[in-house]
N, C-alpha and C positions, 0 to 999 in steps of 0.2 A: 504494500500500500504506500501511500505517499506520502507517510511521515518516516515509514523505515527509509527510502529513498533519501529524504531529507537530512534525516539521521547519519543514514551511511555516509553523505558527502558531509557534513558538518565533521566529522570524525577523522573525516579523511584529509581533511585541509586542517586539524587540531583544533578546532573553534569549541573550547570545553562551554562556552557558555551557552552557546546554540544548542549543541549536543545535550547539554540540561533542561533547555525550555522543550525541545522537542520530548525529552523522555517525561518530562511530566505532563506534558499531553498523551503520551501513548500511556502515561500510571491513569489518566481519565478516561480512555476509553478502554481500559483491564476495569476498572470501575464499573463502569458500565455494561461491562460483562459477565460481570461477578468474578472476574478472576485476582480475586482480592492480594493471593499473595505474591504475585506477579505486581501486583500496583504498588502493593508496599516495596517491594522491594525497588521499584524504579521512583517512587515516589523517595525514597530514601537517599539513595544515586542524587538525585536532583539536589537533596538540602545536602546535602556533601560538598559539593559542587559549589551549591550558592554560599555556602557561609564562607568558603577561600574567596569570595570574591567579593563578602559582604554586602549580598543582596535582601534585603532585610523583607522587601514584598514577596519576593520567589517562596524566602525560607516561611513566609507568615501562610501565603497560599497554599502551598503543603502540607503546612501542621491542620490547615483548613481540609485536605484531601486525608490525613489519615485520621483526620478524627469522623469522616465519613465512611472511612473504613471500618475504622472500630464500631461504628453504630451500625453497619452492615452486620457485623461480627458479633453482636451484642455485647463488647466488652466497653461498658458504661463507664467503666474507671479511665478509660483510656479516651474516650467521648469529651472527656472533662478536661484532660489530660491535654492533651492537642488542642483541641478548642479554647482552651483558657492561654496556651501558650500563644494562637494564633491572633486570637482575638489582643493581645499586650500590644504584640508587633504590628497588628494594625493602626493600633491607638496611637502608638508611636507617628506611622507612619501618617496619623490625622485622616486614615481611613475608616474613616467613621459608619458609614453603611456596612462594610466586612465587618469589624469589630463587632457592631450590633449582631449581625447573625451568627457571631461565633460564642458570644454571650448567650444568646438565644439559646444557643446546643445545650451549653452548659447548664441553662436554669429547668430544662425540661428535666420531667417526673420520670425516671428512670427506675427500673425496682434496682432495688438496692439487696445483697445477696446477704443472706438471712446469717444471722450470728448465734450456734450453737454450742 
């Protein structure tokens, strides 16, 4: 398809930063296919990538992308987790509509795993 194409030449001329946005496009559409661990794992790749080069939106979008995973997943701890981290780096960044929905994640009524 036409982001591995993209991918493959980004890679091939060393353009790490290209190479990152593309892969976390392809962690969105593993997303959307449920191929969850395939997405973390490119979705991971990416904030690797963005934090040597201190991309602070890349890295916030991300933590936005696996805290969608964890709610795929149902690991609510990690829902919070990600989202609370995404949602700081938006604030930061005075992205205040992301922020909002990543807040959002965070205040929903998740069950919480019972203490025995």
């Amino acid at each position: 398809d036409s982001y591995s194409v993209a991918l493959d030449r980004a890679q091939a001329i060393n353009q790490k930063r290209a190479s990152a946005y593309i892969k976390g496009e392809l962690g969105v559409v593993e997303i959307e296919r449920r191929n969850l661990n395939q997405a973390k794992e490119l979705i991971l790749d990416v904030i690797r990538t963005a934090t040597q080069y201190r991309d602070m939106r890349c890295i916030a979008v991300c933590h936005g992308h696996l805290a969608q995973i964890a709610e795929l997943e149902n690991n609510f701890e990690d829902v919070c987790k990600h989202a609370s981290l995404a949602r700081d780096l938006f604030e930061g960044l005075n992205m205040h509509e992301q922020s909002s929905r990543m807040q959002a994640l965070t205040l929903q009524d998740h069950p919480r795993p019972s203490v025995e």
